[in-house]
Structure formats: structure tokens, C-alpha cells
C-alpha positions in Angstrom: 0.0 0.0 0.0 1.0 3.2 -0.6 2.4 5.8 1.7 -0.1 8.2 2.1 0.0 12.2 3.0 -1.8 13.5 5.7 -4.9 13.4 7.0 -5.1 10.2 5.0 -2.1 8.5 7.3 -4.2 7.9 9.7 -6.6 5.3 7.7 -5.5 2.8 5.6 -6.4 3.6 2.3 -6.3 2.1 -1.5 -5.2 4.4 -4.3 -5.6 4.1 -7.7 -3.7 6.2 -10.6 -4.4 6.2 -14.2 -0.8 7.1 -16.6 -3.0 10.2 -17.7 -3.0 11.6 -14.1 -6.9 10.6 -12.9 -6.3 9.5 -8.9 -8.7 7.9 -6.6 -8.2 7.6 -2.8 -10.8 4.9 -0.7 -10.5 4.6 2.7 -11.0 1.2 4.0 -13.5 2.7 6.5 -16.7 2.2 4.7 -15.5 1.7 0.9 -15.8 5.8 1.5 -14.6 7.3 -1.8 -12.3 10.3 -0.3 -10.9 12.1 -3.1 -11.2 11.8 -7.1 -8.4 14.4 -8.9 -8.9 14.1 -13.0 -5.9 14.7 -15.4 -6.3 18.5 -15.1 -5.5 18.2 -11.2 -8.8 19.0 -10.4 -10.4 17.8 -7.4 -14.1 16.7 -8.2 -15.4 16.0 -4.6 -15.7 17.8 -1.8 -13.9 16.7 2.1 -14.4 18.7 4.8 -11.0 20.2 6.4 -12.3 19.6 9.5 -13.8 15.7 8.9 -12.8 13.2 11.6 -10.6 10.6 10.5 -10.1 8.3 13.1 -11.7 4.6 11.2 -15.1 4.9 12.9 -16.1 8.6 12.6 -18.8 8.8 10.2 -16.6 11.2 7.5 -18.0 14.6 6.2 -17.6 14.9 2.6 -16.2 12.5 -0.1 -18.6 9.5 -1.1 -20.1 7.7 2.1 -22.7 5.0 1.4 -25.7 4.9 3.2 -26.8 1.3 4.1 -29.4 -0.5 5.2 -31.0 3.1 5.6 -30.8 7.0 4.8 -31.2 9.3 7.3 -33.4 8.3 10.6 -36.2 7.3 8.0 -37.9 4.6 9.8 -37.1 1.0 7.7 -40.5 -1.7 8.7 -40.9 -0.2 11.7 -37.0 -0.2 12.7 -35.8 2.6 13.9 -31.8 2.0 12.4 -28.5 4.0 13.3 -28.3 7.5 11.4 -27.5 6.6 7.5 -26.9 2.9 8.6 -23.7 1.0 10.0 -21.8 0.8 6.4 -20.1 4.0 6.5 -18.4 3.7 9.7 -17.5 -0.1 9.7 -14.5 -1.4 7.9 -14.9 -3.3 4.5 -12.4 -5.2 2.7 -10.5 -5.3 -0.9 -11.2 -8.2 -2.6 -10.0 -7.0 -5.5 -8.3 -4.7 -7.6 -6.9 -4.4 -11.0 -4.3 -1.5 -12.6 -5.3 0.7 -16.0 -2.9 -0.9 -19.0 -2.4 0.2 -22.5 -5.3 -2.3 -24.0 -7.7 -1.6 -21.0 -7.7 2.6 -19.9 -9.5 1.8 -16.7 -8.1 1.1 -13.2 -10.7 -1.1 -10.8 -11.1 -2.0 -7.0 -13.9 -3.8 -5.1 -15.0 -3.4 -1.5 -16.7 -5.8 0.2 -18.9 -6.0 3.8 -20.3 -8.6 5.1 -22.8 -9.3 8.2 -20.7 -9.3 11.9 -21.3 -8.7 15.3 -20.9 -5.3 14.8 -24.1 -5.0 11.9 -25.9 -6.8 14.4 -25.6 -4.8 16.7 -27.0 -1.7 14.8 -30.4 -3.4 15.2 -30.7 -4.5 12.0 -29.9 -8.4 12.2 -29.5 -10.1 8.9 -27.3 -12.2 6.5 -25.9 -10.4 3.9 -22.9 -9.8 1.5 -22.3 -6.0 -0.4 -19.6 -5.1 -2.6 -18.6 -1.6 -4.0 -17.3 -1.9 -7.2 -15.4 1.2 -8.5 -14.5 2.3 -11.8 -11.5 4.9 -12.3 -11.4 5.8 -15.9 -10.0 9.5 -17.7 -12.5 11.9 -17.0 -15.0 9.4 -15.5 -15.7 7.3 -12.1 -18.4 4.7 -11.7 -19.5 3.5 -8.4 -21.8 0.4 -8.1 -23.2 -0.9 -5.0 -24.6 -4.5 -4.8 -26.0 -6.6 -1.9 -27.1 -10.5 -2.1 -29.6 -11.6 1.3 -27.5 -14.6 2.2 -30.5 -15.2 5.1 -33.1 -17.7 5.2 -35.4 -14.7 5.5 -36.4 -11.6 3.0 -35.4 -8.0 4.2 -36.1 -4.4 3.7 -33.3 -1.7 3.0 -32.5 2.0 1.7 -29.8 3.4 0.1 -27.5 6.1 -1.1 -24.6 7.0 -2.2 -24.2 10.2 -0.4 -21.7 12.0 -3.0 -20.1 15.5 -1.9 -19.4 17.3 -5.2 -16.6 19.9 -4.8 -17.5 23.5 -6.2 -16.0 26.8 -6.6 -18.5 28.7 -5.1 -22.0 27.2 -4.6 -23.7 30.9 -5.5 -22.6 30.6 -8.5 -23.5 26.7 -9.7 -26.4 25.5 -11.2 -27.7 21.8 -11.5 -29.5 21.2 -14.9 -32.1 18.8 -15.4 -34.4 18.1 -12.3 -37.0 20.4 -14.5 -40.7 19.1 -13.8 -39.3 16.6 -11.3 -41.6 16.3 -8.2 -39.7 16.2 -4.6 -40.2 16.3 -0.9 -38.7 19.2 0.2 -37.0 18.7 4.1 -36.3 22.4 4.8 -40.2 23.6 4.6 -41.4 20.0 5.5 -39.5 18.1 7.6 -42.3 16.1 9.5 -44.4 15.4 6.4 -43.2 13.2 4.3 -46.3 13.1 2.1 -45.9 16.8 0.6 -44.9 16.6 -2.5 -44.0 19.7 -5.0 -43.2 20.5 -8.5 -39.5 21.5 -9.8 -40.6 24.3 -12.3 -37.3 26.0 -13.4 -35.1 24.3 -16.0 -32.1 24.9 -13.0 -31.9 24.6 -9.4 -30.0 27.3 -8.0 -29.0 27.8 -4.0 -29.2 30.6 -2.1 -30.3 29.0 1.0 -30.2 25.7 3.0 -31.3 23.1 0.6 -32.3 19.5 1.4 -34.5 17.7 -1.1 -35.5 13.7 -2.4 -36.4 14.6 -5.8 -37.8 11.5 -7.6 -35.5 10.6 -10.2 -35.0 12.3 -13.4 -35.0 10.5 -17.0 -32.0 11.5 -18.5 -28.2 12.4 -16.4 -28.2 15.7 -14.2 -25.6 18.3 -15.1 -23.7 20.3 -12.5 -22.5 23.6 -14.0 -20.0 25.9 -11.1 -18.7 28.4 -13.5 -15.3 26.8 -14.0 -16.3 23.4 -14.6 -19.2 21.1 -15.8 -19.8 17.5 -14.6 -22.4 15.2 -15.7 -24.4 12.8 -13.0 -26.0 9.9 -14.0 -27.6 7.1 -12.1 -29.0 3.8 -13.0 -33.1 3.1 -13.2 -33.3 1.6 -10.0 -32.0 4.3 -8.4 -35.2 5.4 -8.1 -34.6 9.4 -6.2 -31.9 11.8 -6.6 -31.0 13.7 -3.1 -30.0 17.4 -3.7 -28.2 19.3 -0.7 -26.5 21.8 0.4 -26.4 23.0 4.4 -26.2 26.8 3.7 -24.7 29.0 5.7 -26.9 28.8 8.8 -26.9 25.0 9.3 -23.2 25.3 8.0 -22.1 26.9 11.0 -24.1 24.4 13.4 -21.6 21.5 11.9 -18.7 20.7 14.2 -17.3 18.1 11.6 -17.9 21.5 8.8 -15.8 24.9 8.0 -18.3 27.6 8.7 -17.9 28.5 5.2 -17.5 24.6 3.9 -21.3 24.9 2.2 -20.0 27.7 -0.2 -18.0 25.1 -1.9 -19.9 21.3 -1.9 -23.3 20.3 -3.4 -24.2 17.2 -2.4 -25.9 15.3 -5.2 -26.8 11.4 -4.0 -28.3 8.5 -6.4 -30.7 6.9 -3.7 -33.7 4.6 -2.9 -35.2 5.9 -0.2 -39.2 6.4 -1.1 -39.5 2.2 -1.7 -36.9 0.2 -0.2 -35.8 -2.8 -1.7 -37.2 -6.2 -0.4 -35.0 -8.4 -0.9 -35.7 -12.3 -0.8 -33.2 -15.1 0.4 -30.6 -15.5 -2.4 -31.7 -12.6 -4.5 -29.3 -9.8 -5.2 -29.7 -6.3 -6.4 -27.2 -3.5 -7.8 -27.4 0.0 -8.4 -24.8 2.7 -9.9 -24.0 6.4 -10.1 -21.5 7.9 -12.5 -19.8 11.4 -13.0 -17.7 12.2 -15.8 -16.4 15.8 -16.8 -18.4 17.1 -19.7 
């Protein structure tokens, strides 16, 4: 393994490097996706300068995946650990592959499987999920699958919680959420029912922001003023999350710069609305991509 720079010394890590300069840092603490640089030495994803990195700490910022549950949401009447146990437990590479001349891509998978420690969340079944991630020029895939290795089915929700770095979030747009309904958690955070209608072409952000809208047909597009990224997310992926803290909550945030909102927009490929059930044997997986336009 590498030897890493710190604050990344003090988790153990898997980089990846493409010959055209693309980087990828995962921490073993929750497949969590830390930084992505692309050829131009941009960094594409937002961490927090003041996230804890200690290998249990949930971490603010980068890629965490939310697992068996998003937020506090209630999941068949269980009332689950904030965002689930997968972010904060530690997974483990099973396998990982270097880019080459015939094949531009470099690949890694994460796996988790069911412990003592999953158990204990209070949510008590068998299961195996893998993070499979993709590292190619311009472009990073994450997939997320899960097989019920039980003798019962279960219920889950998920996201892939993705902190998108930008240059200054008064100035970026997100394209393509136009006529998309949502449930909006600023104006009603204890009714889940109301639903409203995304009438503008763009969503800009002036304020906090905290929204499940239901997902849109075709990728989003994330527009800062000095770059463009697209976001696209498979079918079954059935919501896209849209965030931002603003500067009120931002300041609330021990784990958050008082300023840190003016440069992430969290944009999350999720199932939240309908979890998946999920019957003994059966597996199911789900992806989100970005890729510099």
C-alpha cells in the first residue's frame, strides 16, 4: 500500500492512478470514496478540512454509502443507526486491478459482510455487499450491490451520499431536475407526504437546501462556472437527493468549516421512497456515474 499524505495517514487507504494523471483515494472505513483528482488536477469531490478521520467517525464529505438506511427514515418499523452501520464499519479489498495500454480503466472492489458489529445496529440479517469502483480519464463509476444470504427476505435503503466539490456554490447550477416532483425537508421536515413540483429548468442555491427529488430520465448536469460535470444514475435508483447546508446550518456542523457549504453540493443517487425487499438468495445492484463534460 502506498504511503499516504496526511490526513489520510491515519486510515488505511487504497489508491488508484491512471498514466493520464486521474487519482482515486478509498478509505477502507466504509468503501468511503475520499478524493477523485482528474488529469487537469482538479479535485471533483468535496472533504471537509475539518472531517474526523479516526476509522469509525462517520466522514463529512467525499462518497459515504448509506446502508441499510438513509437518514433516521424509519425501515418496517425499525428505527436503524443515522444513515446505517456501512459508513463507519471497515470493508475489505477483494480485488483490484491497474489501468494498462489495452484496458484505460483502473478497478477495485470493497466488500462488507454481516458481523457482530451489523448486528448490533439493530438491524440483524445475513448479507454480503460489494462496492465496485471504476477509475477511468475523466470518468468514475461507483456500483453498489447486496445478495440476502438469510433464510429470511429483508427491507433496505440506500445512497450513495456524493459530496461534489464547487468553486463557489452561489454561482453553480444543477440542470435537469426540470418538472421533477420532490419532498422538500427544509419547509417540511415532518411530512413526508408533501410533495411539490421542480418548475425552473435549473436549481440554484441561495439557501439551506435538502431535497429527495424523484428521479429524473436523463443524467443531471452540474454547471459551477469553471467546470461542468455530468451525474448519471441507474433506473433503480429510483430518487436523486439534492443538498447543500447553507450558511446557517453550515455553522451548526462541528465536523464543517463555517464556510464549507460555499464550496460542496451534495448530489446522491438513492432509494429511499420504496426500499428494496429483498428475498433469500436474490441480489440487487445500483450505480451512479460522474464524468467531466
Amino acid at each position: 500500500m502506498p504511503e499516504l499524505a496526511a490526513p489520510y495517514n491515519r486510515l488505511p487507504c487504497v489508491s488508484l492512478e491512471l498514466p493520464g494523471g486521474d487519482k482515486l483515494l478509498v478509505a477502507e472505513q466504509g468503501a468511503h470514496v475520499l478524493s477523485w483528482q482528474t488529469a487537469d488536477g482538479a479535485e471533483r469531490l468535496f472533504l471537509s478540512e475539518r472531517a474526523v478521520l479516526d476509522g469509525q467517525t462517520p466522514i463529512r464529505g467525499g462518497v459515504p454509502v448509506c446502508f441499510p438506511q438513509f437518514n433516521q427514515r424509519v425501515l418496517d418499523g425499525r428505527a436503524l443507526l443515522k444513515h446505517g452501520f456501512a459508513r463507519s464499519l471497515p470493508w475489505t479489498l477483494a480485488a483490484e486491478s491497474a489501468a494498462s495500454a489495452a484496458r484505460p480503466e483502473a478497478t477495485l472492489r470493497m466488500t462488507l459482510r454481516d458481523s457482530e458489529a451489523t448486528r448490533q445496529s439493530g438491524w440483524s440479517f445475513a448479507f454480503e455487499a460489494a462496492l465496485d469502483v471504476v477509475l477511468a480519464p475523466g470518468r468514475l463509476r461507483l456500483t453498489f450491490s447486496v445478495t440476502n444470504t438469510d433464510q429470511v427476505p429483508w427491507p433496505f435503503a440506500l445512497a450513495l451520499h456524493t459530496y461534489l466539490r464547487v468553486a463557489a456554490i452561489e454561482q453553480t447550477r444543477l440542470l435537469g431536475l426540470g418538472d421533477a416532483s420532490f419532498w422538500d425537508g427544509v419547509k417540511h421536515l415532518n411530512d413526508q407526504s408533501v410533495r411539490s413540483q421542480q418548475l425552473d429548468a435549473e436549481l440554484r442555491f441561495t439557501a439551506e437546501t435538502d431535497r429527495v427529488y424523484s428521479a429524473a430520465k436523463a443524467p443531471l448536469q452540474v454547471q459551477d462556472g469553471n467546470h461542468s460535470l455530468r451525474v448519471a444514475q441507474s433506473d433503480n435508483f429510483t430518487e436523486t437527493v439534492v443538498w447543500n447546508p447553507g450558511a446557517v446550518l453550515s455553522a451548526k456542523i462541528d465536523d464543517m468549516p463555517d464556510d464549507g457549504f460555499r464550496h460542496m453540493l451534495c448530489v446522491e443517487a438513492a432509494r429511499i421512497e420504496q426500499p428494496v425487499r429483498l428475498q433469500p438468495g436474490e441480489q440487487w445492484s445500483a450505480w451512479q456515474e460522474l464524468s467531466v463534460v
